[in-house]
C-alpha positions in Angstrom: -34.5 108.7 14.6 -34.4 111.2 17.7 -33.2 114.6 18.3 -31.0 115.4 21.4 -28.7 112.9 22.3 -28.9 113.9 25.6 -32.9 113.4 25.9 -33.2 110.5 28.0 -37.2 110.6 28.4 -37.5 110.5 24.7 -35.2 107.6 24.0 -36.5 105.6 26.8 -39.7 105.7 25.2 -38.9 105.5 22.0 -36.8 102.4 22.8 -39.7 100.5 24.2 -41.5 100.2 20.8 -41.7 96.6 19.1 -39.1 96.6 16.2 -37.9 100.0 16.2 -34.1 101.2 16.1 -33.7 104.6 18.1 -31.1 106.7 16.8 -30.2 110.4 18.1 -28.4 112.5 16.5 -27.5 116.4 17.0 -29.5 118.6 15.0 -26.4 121.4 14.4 -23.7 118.2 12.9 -23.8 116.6 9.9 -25.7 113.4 9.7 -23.7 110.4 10.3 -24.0 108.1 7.0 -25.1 104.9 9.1 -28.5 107.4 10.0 -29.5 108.1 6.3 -31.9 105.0 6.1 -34.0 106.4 9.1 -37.6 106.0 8.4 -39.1 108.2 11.3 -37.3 111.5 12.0 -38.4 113.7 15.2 -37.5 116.8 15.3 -36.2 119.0 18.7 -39.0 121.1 20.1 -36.4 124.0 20.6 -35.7 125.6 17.2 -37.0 123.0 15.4 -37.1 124.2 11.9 -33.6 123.6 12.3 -33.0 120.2 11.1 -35.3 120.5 7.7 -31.9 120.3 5.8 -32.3 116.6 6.9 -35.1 116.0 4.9 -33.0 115.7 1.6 -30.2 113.3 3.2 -33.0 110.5 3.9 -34.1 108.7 1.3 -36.0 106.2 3.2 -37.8 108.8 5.2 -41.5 107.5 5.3 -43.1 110.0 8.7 -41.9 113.1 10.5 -43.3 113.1 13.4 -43.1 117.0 15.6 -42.7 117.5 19.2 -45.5 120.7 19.1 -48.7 120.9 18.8 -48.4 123.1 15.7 -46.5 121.8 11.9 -46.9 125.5 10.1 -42.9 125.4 10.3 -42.8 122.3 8.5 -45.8 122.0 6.5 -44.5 123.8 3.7 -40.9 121.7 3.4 -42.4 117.6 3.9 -43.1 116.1 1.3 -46.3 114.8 0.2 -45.6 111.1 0.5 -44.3 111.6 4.0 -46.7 111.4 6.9 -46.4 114.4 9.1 -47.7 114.3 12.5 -47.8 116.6 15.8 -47.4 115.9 19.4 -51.3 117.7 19.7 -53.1 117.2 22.9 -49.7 117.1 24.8 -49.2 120.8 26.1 -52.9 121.5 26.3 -52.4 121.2 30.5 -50.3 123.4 30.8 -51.0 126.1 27.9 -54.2 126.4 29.5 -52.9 127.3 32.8 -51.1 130.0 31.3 -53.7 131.2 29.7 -56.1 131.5 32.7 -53.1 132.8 34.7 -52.6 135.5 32.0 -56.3 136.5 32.2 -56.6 136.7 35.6 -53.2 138.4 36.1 -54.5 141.7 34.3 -58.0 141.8 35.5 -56.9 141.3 39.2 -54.3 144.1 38.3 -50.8 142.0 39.0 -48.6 144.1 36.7 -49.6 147.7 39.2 -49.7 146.0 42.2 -46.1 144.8 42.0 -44.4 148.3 40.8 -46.2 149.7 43.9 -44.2 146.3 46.0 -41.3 147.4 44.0 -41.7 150.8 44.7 -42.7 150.2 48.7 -45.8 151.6 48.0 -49.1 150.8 50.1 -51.5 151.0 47.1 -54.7 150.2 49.4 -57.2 151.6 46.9 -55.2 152.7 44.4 -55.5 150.1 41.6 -59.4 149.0 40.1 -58.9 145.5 39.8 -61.5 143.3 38.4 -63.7 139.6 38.2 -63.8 137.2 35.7 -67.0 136.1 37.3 -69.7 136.6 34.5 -67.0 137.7 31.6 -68.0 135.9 28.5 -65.1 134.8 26.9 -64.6 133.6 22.9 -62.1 131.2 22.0 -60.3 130.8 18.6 -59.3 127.3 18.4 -61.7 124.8 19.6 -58.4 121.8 19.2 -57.2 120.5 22.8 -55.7 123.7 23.9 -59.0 125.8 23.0 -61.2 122.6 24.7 -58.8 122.3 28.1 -59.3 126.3 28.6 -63.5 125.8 27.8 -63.1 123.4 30.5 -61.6 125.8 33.1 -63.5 128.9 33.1 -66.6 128.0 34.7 -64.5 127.1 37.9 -64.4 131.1 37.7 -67.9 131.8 36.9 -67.0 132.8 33.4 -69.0 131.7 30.2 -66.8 130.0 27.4 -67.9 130.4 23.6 -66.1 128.2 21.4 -64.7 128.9 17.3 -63.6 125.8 15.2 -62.7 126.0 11.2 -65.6 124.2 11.1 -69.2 124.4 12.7 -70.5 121.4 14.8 -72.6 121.1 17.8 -71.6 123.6 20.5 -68.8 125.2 18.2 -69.4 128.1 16.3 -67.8 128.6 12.8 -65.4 131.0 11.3 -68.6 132.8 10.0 -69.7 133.7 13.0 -66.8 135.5 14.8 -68.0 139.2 13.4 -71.1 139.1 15.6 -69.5 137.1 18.7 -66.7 139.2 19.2 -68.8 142.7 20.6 -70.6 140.1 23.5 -67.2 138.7 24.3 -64.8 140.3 27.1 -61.9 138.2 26.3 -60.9 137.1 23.4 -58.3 133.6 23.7 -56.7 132.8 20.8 -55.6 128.8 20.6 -55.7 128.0 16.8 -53.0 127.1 14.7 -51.8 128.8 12.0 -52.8 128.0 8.8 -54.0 130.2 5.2 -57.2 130.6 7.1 -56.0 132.0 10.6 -53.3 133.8 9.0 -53.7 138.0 10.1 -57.0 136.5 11.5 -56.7 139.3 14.2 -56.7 142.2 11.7 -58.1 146.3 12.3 -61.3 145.0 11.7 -61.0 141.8 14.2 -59.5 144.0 16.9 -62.5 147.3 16.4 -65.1 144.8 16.6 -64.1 144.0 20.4 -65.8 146.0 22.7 -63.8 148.9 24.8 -61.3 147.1 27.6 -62.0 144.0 26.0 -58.8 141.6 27.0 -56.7 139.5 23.7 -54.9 136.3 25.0 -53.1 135.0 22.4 -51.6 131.1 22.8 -51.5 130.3 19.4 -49.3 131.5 16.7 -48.0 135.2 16.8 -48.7 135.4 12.7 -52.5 135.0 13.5 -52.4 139.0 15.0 -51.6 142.2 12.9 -49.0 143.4 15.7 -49.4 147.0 14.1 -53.3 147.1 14.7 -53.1 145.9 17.9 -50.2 148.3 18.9 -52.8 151.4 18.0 -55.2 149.7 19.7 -53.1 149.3 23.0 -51.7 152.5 22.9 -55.1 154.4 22.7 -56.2 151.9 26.0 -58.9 150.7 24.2 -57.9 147.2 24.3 -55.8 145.1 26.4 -53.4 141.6 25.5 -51.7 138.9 26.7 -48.9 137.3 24.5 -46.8 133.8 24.6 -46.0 134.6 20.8 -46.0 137.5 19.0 -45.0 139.1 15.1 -41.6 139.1 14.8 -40.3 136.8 17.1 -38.3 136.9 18.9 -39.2 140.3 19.7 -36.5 143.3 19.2 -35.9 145.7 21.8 -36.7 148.4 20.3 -40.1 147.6 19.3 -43.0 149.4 20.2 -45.2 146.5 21.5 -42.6 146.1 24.5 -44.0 149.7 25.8 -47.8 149.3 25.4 -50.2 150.0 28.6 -52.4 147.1 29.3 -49.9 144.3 28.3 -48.2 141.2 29.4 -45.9 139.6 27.0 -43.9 135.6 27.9 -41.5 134.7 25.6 -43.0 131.9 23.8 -43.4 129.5 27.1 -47.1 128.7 27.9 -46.0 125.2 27.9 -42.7 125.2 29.4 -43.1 123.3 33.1 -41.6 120.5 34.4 -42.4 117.6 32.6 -43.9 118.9 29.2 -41.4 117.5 27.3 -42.2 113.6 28.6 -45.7 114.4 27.9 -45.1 115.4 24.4 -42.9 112.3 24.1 -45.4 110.1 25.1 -48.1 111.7 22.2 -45.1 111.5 19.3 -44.6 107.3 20.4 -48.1 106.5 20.0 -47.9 108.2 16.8 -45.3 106.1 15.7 -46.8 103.2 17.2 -49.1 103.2 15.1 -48.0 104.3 12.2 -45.4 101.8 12.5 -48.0 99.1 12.9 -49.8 100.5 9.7 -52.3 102.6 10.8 -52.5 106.6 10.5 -51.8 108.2 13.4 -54.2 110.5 15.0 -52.3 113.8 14.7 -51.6 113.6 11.1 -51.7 116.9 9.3 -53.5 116.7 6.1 -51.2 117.2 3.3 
């Protein structure tokens, strides 16, 4: 069963798959009756903690499978003796762009220059921008997102250093991030949240970076103690780039919005053209095969 009625890529591609029945439905309306024997439910990407109320109207439901490359939203709320599987590996293109875009928008100085444009201001001179050429740069997250950045950085010169939950060859473990972190000028933050990442970037995370050190953070905006960080950008000790933050969405009023040395997006690394058939095209291979009676790749361990 699909979200969206009016997703078109996502029931084309559904449709094409041996033996299956596509049904869409809209997540904000009551579930038509004829739908409650759907085995596979997939969830909207937008809001998609939305339609967990479903999960108690189908009694036949055997695999949720997600849209994002993250399942902390629905971890907690699947049962055990449903599959639940991600759409992982689908968005790392384009999260990766913004994450390189994001780096190399504060260290060539993008936010100055344009309020001197704005402002019709010649600022020959007048703002110290930077290289990445030779910045070392640590990433939290070594899944497809954390892999597809590794991959992109030495086209700048720059030295990747990759953090997994667990250790293996050429990944570091979660041990290990205390005494990477001062050798590191940026620190990208691709993991998903879990008990483990959870306040990962805490006081003692963000001291342990060294002075003008740069925090890109692609992952989930739970994994950073927005507080610590605040101090830390207000003193202009640190700098950050954000696609999610702690609350979100964000209220006006709060202080992160007026930090020096900050970019925030609004939660849309992955939003370009074309995402959302890539994602589709992960979540029917997942239910290819789990539909064939394998386990699908992107299963999240219950």
């Amino acid at each position: 069963m699909s979200n969206e009625p009016d997703d078109k890529v996502g029931v084309e591609l559904l449709s094409q798959l041996e033996g299956v029945e596509v049904l869409t439905y809209d997540p904000n309306e009551p579930l038509p009756v004829e739908h409650r024997g759907a085995e596979v439910l997939i969830p909207p990407y937008r809001s998609s903690h939305r339609p967990i109320p479903l999960l108690k109207q189908l009694p036949d439901l055997r695999m949720v499978q997600l849209l994002s490359a993250g399942a902390d939203e629905w971890a907690s709320d699947v049962p055990s003796y449903v599959t639940l599987s991600t759409a992982r590996g689908a968005q790392a293109g384009p999260v990766s762009e913004w994450v390189l875009s994001a780096i190399l928008c504060l260290y060539r100085q993008w936010p100055a220059l344009v309020r001197f444009q704005q402002a019709g201001v010649w600022a020959h001179r007048r703002v110290s921008a930077d290289t990445l050429a030779g910045s070392r740069v640590l990433i939290v997250g070594a899944g497809s997102i954390g892999m597809a950045v590794a991959r992109r950085l030495p086209v700048f010169d720059a030295v990747p250093t990759l953090v997994a939950s667990r250790a293996r060859e050429g990944v570091h473990g979660p041990a290990d991030i205390p005494r990477l972190l001062p050798d590191h000028d940026v620190v990208v933050i691709t993991a998903p949240l879990t008990d483990d990442t959870r306040g990962l970037v805490d006081k003692t995370f963000l001291a342990a970076m060294p002075d003008g050190a740069l925090l890109v953070n692609a992952g989930r905006g739970k994994i950073v103690d927005t507080e610590a960080l605040v101090l830390e950008l207000q003193a202009e000790r640190l700098r950050a780039a954000l696609d999610v933050v702690d609350p979100e969405p964000l209220p006006e009023s709060h202080p992160l919005w007026a930090c020096p040395g900050l970019i925030i997006s609004p939660h849309m690394a992955r939003t370009v053209p074309g995402t959302n058939a890539l994602c589709y095209q992960v979540a029917v291979e997942q239910v290819r095969t789990f539909c064939t009676g394998g386990v699908p790749s992107n299963t999240v361990p219950a």
